[in-house]
KERO-835232 format. One record per residue (C-alpha): z, y, x. Coordinates in pm, whole numbers, plus 50000, padded with zeros to 5 digits. Example, Ala and Ser with C-alpha at 12.3 -4.5 7.8 and 13.67 -1.06 7.14 Angstrom:
507804955051230 507144989451367 
***
This chain:
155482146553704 153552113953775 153432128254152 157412132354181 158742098553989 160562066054120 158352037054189 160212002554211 158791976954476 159131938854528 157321917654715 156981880054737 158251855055013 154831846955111 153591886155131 150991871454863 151441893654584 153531927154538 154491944554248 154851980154191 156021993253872 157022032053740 159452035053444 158712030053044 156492053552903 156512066352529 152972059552351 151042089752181 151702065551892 155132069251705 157632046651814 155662028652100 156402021252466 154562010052759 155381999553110 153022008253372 152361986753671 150221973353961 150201943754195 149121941754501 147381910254656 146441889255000 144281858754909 144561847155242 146731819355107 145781819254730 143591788954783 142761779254393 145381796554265 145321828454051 147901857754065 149141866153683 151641891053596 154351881153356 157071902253137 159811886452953 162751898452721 165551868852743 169071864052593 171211847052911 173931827452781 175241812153131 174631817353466 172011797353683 174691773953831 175551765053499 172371743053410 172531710453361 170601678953264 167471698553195 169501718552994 168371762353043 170971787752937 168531813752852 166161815652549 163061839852579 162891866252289 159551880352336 156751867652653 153271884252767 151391874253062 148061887053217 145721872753516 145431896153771 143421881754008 140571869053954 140751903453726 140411895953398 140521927153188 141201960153321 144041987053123 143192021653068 143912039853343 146762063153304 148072094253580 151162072353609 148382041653718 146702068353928 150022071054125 151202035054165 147352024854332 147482054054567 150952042954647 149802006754707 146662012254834 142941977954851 143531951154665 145641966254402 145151957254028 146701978353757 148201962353443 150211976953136 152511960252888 153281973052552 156761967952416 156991958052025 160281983551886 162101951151701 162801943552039 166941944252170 167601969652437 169361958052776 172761948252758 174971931153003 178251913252931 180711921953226 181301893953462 184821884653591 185711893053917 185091855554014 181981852053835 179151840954017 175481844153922 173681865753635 175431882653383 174901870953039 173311896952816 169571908952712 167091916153018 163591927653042 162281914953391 158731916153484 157231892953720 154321884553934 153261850654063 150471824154186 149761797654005 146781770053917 147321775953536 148331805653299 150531783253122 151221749153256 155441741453180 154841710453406 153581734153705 155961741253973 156011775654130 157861781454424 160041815654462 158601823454768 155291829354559 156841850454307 157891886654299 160801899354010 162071932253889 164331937053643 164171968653424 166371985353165 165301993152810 167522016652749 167862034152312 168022070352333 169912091952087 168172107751747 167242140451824 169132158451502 173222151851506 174512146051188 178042152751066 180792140151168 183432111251002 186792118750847 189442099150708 193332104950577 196002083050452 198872088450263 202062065650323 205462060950264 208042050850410 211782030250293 214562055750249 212452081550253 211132095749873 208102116350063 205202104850219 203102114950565 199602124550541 197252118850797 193782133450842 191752127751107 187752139151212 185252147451411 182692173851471 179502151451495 178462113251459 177112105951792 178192110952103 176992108552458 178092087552763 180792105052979 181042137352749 184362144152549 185232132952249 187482159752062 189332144351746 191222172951482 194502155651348 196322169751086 199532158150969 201682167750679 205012151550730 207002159150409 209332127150516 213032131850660 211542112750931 210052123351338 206282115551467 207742109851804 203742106051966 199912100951867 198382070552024 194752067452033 192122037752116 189152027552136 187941996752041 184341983252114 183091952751898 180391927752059 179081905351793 176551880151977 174121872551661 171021855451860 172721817551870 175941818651681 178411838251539 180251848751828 182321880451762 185121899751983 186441933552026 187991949252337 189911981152415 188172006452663 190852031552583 194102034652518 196442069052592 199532083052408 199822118652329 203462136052364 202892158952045 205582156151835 206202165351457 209252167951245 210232163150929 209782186050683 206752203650889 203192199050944 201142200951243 197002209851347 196622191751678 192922186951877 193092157052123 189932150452338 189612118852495 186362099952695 185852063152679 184322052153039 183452019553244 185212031553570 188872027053379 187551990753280 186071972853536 188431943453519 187451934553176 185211903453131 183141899752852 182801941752797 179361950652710 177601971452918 174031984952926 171771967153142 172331964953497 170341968953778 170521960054078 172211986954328 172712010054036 175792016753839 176022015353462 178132023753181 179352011752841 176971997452646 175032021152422 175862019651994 173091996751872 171242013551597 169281991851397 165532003951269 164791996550892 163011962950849 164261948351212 166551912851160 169611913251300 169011879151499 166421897451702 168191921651869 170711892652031 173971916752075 175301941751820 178081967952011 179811994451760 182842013051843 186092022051635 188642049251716 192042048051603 194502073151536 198052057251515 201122083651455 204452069351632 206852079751330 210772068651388 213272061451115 216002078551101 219692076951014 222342044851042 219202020251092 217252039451341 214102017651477 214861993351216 212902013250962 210052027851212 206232025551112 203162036251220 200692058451017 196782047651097 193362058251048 190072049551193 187012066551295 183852051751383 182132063351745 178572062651822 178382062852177 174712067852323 172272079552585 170272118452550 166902117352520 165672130552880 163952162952793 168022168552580 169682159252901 171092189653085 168402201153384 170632208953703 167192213053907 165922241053632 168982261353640 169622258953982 166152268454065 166302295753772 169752309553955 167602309054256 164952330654175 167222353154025 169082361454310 165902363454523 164802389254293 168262403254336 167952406254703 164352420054708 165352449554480 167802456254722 165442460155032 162422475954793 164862502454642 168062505354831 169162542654614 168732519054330 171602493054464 173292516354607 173712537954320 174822501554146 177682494854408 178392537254326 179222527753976 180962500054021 183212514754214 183872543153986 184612523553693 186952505653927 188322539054082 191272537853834 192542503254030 192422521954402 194392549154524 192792580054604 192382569554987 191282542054968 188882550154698 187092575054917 187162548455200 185192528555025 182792556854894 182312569555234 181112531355285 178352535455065 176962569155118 
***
């Protein structure tokens, strides 16, 4: 509801130009997106300058404090820019449009920016906690300012005559599930002529953030020896492909499980675990999905790469990896000495709903609502009718009271 939705707001030192912007917008064409905006302007001071509107995807490689010699740790993916004022070419006019000019009132100018799908979503590499500056990652940010010339590198604008906003591009889940991974291993172990078998998998192949993961484990241990505990983790991989070949892998989980299986015996275990940011916020270097500003985040998103799209254009690759690790201890005169561990791995998509699959709070509550109004005007329209309700219930209950009581509570509803 165009009426209802979050506008974003930012206006320049100067109080020359404001920007207003809604949220991304899918296109009636397949696989399309838009962003919807306006800016606001006061010429009082514009002199012979122009107001343009700018929107930029960049891959930050160091923070601001960090340049040097001339030298810019960020390298622009994708760049589009539009004049403003004097108005050069006017969008189609959208309800979302509608809504931002109302909101912002004369001297408004509506603009709209289409976003090509090769492009990288927003993702954030976690700073350390002494870490000054930007984050390095993949942002969107969309910008208004005044200048002389549309593009003029060797023209200085000054930040109190420019506006930002950073937004969040943000891949949303396919709509079917498909099924999920398995994997088993067989091993064996010294002074022992049996092996263990391992199986381990999972219901689906995508999951979403902050909802449990359930894994099914099944073990056959035909060994003489004890699976003293299950350890699982999860491992996320960044693998930075934009300007070199920068790849590392983190663990956002990591938890033991006390089950236990002996030898001779086998076992059908379900363990459910959640990956989340709050039990890593120490970590530098973990990807995250873009941040903004005032607004909390999560673990980067499972980047899922379109037929035809080059790897180098999409800046950061995250996957994920589970793995299932079975604590087995030798036995007999050398104890530890012959332990092992029995391993398989599972990979995790981890990823956001799209927002008509996310769960509606507002709809049920509003659903539980009305039915309890309806509830309560049955009640005062036909009383016999609710009363005769609260009759029956309490005869089908009339086996739990004693006899006095019972026709206590009777004489309470006649």
């Amino acid at each position: 509801n165009p009426g209802r939705m979050r506008i974003f707001k930012k206006t320049s030192g100067n109080g020359g130009v404001c920007i207003l912007l809604g949220f991304f917008v899918s296109d009636p064409l397949p696989g399309k997106e838009r962003l919807y905006g306006v800016v606001k302007v006061d010429t009082t001071d514009f002199g012979d300058r122009k107001a343009f509107v700018q929107m930029a995807c960049a891959f930050r490689y160091g923070s601001d404090d960090l340049d040097v010699m001339g030298l810019c740790f960020r390298k622009d993916i994708w760049i589009q820019q539009i004049q403003i004022y004097p108005e050069s070419s006017k969008p189609e006019l959208s309800a979302m449009h509608d809504t931002l000019l109302k909101k912002a009132g004369d001297n408004s100018y509506p603009f709209s920016f289409e976003i090509p799908t090769n492009l990288p979503c927003s993702v954030s590499l976690q700073p350390g906690p002494d870490d000054k500056g930007k984050a390095c990652g993949v942002d969107f940010e969309v910008k208004t300012y005044l200048a002389k010339e549309k593009n003029n590198p060797d023209e200085k604008i000054d930040k109190k005559d420019t506006a930002r906003l950073v937004v969040r591009k943000i891949q949303y889940a396919p709509s079917q599930v498909g099924a999920g991974p398995k994997a088993d291993v067989c091993k064996s172990f010294m002074m022992s002529d049996k092996p263990v078998h391992l199986e381990a998998s999972m219901e689906k192949d995508l999951y979403f953030h902050g909802e449990d993961i359930p894994i099914k484990i099944k073990i056959n241990n035909e060994s003489n020896k004890t699976v003293k505990k299950i350890k699982i983790t999860v491992d996320q991989t960044t693998d930075i492909v934009l300007y070199s070949a920068d790849k590392y892998t983190k663990t956002v989980l990591n938890q033991e499980f006390g089950e236990t299986v002996d030898a001779a015996s086998t076992a059908d275990i379900c363990l459910t675990i959640k990956p989340a940011l709050s039990e890593n916020k120490e970590k530098r270097g973990l990807a995250l999905d873009g941040r903004l500003k005032d607004e909390d985040t999560n673990l980067a998103s499972t980047t899922m790469i379109r037929p035809g799209v080059e790897k180098e254009v999409l800046g950061i690759l995250v996957s994920y990896k589970i793995k299932i690790n079975l604590m087995v201890a030798g036995g007999g005169l050398l104890g530890g000495l012959t332990a092992s561990d029995v391993t398989v791995e599972l990979p995790l998509n981890l990823m956001h709903p799209k927002p008509e699959q996310a769960p509606k709070r507002e709809q049920r509550r509003k659903q539980k609502g009305v039915a309890q109004k309806e509830k309560e005007e049955e009640s005062q329209c036909c009383p016999e009718k609710a009363m005769d309700k609260k009759k029956l219930l309490f005869i089908k209950k009339r086996q739990t009271f004693s006899p006095l009581a019972f026709l206590l509570l009777q004489s309470l509803c006649s």
